[in-house]
N, C-alpha and C positions, 0 to 999 in steps of 0.2 A: 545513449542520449547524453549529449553534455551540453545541458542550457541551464543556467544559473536560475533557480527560481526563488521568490521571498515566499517563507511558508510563516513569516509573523505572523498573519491575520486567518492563517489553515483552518479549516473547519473538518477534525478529523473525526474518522467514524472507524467501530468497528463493529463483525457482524451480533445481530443478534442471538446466534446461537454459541456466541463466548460469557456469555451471562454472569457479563460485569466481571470476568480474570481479568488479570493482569498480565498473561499468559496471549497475546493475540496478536495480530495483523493488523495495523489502522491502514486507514486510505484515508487522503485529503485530494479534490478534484481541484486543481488549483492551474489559474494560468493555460487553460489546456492540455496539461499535461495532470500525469497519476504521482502522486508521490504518496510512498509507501514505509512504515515504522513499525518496531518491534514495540509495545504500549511499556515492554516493563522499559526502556530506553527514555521516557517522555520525562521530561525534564533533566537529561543529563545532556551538557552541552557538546559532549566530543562523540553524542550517536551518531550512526551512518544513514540519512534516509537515499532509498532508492526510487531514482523519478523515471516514471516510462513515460511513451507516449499512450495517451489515452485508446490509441489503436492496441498497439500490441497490449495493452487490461485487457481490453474488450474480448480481445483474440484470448487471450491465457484464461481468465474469468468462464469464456465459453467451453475452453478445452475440458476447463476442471468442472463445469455443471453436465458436459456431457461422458463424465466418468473416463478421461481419455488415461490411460493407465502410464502410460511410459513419458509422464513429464520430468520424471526425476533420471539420469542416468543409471 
């Protein structure tokens, strides 16, 4: 996906069961699209975040809740 999104005003989240590391996955729902950050990156300006479209989360989100084994090559 290449659309430009402003994540100034992101409201980012990670899951509960990272219990408060540093060490995680954020998601911020923004614009309709998924934009995605490593949390120990947060605040450094030359991190990479990765934006999907909220479909393909949904689709990946659902692979990994129903145990799908072979997401990694």
């Amino acid at each position: 996906m290449n659309k430009k999104v402003d994540l100034t005003n992101a409201a980012w989240a990670k899951s509960e069961l990272s219990n408060g590391s540093d060490n995680c996955l954020e998601v911020a729902f923004v614009d309709g699209v998924v934009a995605l950050r490593d949390s120990v990156d947060v605040g450094d300006p030359a991190a990479q975040v990765l934006v999907v479209s909220r479909k393909d989360y949904e689709l990946f989100a659902a692979s990994v809740r129903a145990g799908q084994a072979d997401l990694l090559p």
